[in-house]
C-alpha positions in Angstrom: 0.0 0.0 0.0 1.2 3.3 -0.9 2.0 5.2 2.1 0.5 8.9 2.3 2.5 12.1 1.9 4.3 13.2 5.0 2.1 17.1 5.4 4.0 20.4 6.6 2.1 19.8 9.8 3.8 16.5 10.6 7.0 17.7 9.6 6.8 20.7 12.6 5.8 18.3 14.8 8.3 15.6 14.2 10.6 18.4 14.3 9.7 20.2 17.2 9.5 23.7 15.0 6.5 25.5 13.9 4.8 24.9 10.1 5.6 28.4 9.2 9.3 27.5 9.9 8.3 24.6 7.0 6.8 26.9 4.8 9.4 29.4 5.4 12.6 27.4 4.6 10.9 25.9 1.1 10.1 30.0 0.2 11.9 31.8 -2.1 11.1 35.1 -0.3 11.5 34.3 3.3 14.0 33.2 5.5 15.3 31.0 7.9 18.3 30.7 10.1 21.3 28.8 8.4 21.6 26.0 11.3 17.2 25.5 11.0 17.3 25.9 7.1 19.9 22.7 7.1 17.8 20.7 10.0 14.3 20.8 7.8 15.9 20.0 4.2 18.3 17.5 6.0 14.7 15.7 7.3 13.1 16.4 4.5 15.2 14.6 2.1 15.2 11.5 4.6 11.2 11.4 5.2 10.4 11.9 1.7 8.8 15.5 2.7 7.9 17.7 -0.6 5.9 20.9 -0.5 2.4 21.4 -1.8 2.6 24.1 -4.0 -1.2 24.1 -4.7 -1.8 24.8 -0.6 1.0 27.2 -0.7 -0.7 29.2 -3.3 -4.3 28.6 -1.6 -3.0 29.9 1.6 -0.5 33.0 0.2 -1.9 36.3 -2.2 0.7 35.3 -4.8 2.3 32.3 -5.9 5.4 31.1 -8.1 3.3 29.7 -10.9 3.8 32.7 -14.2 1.0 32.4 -16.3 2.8 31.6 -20.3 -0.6 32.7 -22.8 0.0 32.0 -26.6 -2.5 31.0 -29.6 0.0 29.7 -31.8 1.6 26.7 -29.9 2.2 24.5 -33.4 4.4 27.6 -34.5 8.3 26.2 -34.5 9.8 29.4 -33.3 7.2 30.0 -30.5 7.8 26.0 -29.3 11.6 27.3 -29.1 10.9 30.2 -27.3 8.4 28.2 -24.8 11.9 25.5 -24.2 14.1 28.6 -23.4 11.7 30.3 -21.4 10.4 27.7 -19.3 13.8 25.9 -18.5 14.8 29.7 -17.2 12.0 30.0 -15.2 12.7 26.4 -13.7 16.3 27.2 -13.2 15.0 30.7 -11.0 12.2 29.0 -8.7 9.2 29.7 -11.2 6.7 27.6 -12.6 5.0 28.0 -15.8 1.4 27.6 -16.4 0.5 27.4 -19.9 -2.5 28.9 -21.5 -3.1 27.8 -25.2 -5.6 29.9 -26.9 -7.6 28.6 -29.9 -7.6 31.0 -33.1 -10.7 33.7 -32.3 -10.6 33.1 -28.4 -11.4 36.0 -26.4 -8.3 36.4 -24.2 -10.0 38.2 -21.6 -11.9 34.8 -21.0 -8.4 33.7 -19.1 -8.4 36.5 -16.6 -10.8 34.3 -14.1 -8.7 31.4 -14.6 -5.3 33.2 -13.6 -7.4 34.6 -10.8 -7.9 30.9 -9.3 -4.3 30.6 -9.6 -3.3 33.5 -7.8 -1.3 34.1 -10.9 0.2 37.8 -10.8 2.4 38.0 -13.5 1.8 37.0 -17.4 3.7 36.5 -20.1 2.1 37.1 -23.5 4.0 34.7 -26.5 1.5 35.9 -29.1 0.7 38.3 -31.4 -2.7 37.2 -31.9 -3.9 37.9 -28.5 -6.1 41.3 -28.4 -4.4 44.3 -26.9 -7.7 44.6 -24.8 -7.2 41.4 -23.4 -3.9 42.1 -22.0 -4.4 45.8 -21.1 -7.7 44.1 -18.9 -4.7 41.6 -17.4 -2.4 44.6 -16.3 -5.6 47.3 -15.0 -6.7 43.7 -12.9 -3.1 44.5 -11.1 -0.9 41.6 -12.9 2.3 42.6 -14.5 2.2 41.7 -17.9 5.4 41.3 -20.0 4.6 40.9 -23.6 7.2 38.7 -26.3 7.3 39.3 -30.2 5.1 42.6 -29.6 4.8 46.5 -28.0 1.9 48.2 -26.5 1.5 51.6 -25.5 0.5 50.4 -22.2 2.1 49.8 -18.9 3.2 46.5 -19.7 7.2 45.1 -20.4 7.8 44.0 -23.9 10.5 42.2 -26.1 10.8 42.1 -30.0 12.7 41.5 -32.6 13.7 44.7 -34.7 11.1 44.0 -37.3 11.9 47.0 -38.7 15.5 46.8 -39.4 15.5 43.4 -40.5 12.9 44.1 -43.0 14.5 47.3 -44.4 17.8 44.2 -44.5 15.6 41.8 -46.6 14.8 44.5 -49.1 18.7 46.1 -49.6 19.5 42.0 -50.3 17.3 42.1 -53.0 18.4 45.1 -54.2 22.3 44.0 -54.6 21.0 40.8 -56.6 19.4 43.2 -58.5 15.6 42.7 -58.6 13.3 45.0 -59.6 9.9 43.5 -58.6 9.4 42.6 -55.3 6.1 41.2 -53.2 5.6 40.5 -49.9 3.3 37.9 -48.1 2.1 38.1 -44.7 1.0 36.4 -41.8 -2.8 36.4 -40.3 -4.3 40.4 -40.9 -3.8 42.5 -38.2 -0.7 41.2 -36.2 1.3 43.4 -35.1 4.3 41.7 -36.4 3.4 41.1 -39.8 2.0 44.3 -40.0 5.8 45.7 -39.3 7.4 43.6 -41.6 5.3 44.6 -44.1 5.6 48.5 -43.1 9.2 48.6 -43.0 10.0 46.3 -46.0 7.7 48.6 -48.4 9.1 51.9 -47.4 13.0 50.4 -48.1 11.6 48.6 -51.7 10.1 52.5 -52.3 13.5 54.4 -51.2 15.4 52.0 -53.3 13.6 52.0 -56.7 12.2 48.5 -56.9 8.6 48.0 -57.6 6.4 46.3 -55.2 4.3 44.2 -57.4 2.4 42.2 -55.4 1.3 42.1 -51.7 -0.6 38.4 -50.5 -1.3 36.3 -47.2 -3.5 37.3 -44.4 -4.3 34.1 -43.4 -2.7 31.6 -41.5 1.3 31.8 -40.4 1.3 27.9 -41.8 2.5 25.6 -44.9 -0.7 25.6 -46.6 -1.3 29.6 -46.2 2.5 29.8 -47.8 1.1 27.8 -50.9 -1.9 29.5 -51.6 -0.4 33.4 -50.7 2.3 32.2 -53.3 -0.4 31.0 -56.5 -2.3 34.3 -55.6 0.8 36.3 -56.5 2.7 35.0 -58.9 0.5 36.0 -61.7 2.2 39.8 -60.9 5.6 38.4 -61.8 7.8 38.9 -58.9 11.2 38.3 -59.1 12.0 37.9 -55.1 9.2 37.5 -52.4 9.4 37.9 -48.7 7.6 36.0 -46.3 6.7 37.4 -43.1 7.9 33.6 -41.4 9.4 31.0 -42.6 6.4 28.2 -42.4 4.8 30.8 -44.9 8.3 30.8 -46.9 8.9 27.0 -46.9 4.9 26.1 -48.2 5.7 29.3 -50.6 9.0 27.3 -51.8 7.3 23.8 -52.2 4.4 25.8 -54.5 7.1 27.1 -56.8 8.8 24.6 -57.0 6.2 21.7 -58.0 3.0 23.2 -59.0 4.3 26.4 -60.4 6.8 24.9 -61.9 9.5 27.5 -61.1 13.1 27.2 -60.1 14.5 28.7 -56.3 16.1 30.6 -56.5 17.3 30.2 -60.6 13.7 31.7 -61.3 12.7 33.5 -58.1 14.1 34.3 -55.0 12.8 34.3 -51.6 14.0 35.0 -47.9 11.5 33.6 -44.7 11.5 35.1 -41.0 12.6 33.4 -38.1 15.3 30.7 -38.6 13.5 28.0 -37.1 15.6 24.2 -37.5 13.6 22.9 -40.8 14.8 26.7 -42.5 18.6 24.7 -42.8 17.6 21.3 -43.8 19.1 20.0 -46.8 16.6 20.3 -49.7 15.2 23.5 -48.3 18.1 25.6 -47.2 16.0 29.1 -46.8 18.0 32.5 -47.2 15.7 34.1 -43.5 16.0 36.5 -40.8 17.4 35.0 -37.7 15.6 36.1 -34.4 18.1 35.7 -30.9 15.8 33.7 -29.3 18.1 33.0 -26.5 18.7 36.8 -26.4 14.8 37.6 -26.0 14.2 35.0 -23.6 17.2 36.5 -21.3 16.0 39.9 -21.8 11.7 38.5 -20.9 13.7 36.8 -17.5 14.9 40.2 -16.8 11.8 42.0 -17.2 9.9 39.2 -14.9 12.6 39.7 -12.1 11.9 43.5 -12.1 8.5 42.5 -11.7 8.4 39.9 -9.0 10.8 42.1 -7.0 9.4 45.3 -7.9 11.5 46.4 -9.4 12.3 50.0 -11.5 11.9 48.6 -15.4 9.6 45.6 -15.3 8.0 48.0 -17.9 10.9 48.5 -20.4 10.1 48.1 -24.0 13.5 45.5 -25.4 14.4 45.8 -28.9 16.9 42.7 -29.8 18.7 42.8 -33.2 17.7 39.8 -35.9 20.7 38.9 -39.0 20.2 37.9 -42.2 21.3 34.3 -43.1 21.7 33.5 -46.6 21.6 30.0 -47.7 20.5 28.7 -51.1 17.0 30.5 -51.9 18.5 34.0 -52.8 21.0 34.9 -55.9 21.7 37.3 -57.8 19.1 38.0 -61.4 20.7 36.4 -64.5 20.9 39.8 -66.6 22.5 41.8 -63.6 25.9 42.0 -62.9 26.6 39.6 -60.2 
């Protein structure tokens, strides 16, 4: 028979201490003498004593758990972001508690749920989410620290320098020596796409290239990079860039078998993001890289200052992307290479 978990109760009173001396020594923000601190873990580890974080939370205003919200979990760069984040927050004491939104989900719906857990600070891994969700999240009195977006509200944020590294993809085109250009974007109205877009049509304008064809607003998927691409290539383009690479990579497979075109002998095209498949043999994608290990570091900072509260939990993080070229890019055939 299986024997029942040893409670903080029996602990004290094996221990002779009191259970807020339990509680205390398994707390990241209270203390305990050195010489008690030893005696409780010491019996601890022999008994087979392990806290109850669900009590803990029930009995405290606040609790470890950080509520992670996102609406695109399937995405390969926001499943890499979710590993770096979450083994960070492990490493520092904090527990994640995931919140995966379906596509059209009222975000605002969450806010009782987070209530239950006595969750006080969010983080936000989605573009998708309404801004009048979160703001709801912060005025409720949780800090909210927002990844792969900005608000003008009083919540943190990190992004990627959409800006620069679209004005980046554009000047590559231009030394190959393209003259029409399109774009393709991810679902209407994100923030993110919207930026890319933005930033990459000013640079085409300030450089002389034509921007034949714009195409997307769907899904950021495979099958949305497939049908974006047949809805555009009737314009001619000779480069495209995708606002991600999933969008890229279905774009790529279009071309290259139903369309019938050659990447990049025909037509160039550059993705967003770097995630693993952008490398593989076979596909090889010219993309922007985002620092995901740089954003996640600079999110942990922003939830310390937070927790602690701390000046610049409210910081707005801008974090550099590059522009890896592999095998979808070269130069046109009649320029001078």
């Amino acid at each position: 028979m299986d024997r029942k978990p040893l409670t903080s109760r029996q602990l004290a009173k094996l221990l002779g201490v009191s259970q807020s001396t339990i509680s205390r020594t398994f707390s990241r923000e209270s203390s305990v003498s050195p010489k008690t601190r030893e005696k409780v873990l010491k019996a601890a580890d022999q008994l087979g004593y392990r806290p109850n974080a669900i009590a803990r939370i029930l009995s405290k205003h606040e609790s470890d758990i950080v509520g992670v919200v996102t609406a695109d979990i399937l995405s390969p760069f926001y499943l890499d972001l979710l590993n770096q984040l979450s083994v960070k927050m492990q490493k520092n004491g904090l527990h994640p508690l995931l919140f995966n939104l379906p596509a059209g989900a009222d975000g605002a719906d969450q806010l009782d749920v987070l209530r239950q857990y006595n969750v006080r600070n969010v983080i936000v891994i989605s573009g998708r989410i309404a801004s009048s969700a979160v703001a709801k999240w912060a005025e409720d009195g949780r800090s909210v620290i927002l990844i792969n977006r900005k608000m003008d509200a009083n919540v943190g944020s990190v992004r990627s320098d959409n800006t620069a590294s679209s004005k980046l993809v554009a000047d590559h085109f231009n030394d190959l020596g393209m003259k029409r250009v399109a774009f393709i974007g991810g679902p209407t109205g994100t923030p993110t796409s919207m930026e890319r877009e933005a930033a990459f049509t000013q640079r085409v304008a300030e450089l002389g290239m034509t921007l034949c064809a714009i195409g997307g607003g769907q899904e950021y998927s495979h099958e949305a990079g497939v049908e974006a691409v047949k809805s555009v290539i009737g314009k001619e383009p000779e480069a495209i860039f995708f606002a991600n690479d999933r969008l890229a990579i279905g774009g790529m497979f279009a071309l290259r078998g139903e369309l019938s075109l050659r990447v990049p002998d025909d037509i160039s095209i550059v993705g967003f993001d770097d995630i693993d498949m952008a490398a593989w043999t076979g596909i090889e994608l010219t993309t922007v890289r985002q620092d995901v290990t740089a954003i996640t570091d600079a999110a942990m900072t922003l939830l310390e200052a937070a927790i602690l509260g701390q000046p610049g939990a409210t910081d707005s993080v801008e974090i550099p992307c590059a522009l890896i070229e592999r095998k979808t890019t070269r130069a046109r055939r009649n320029s001078p290479a």
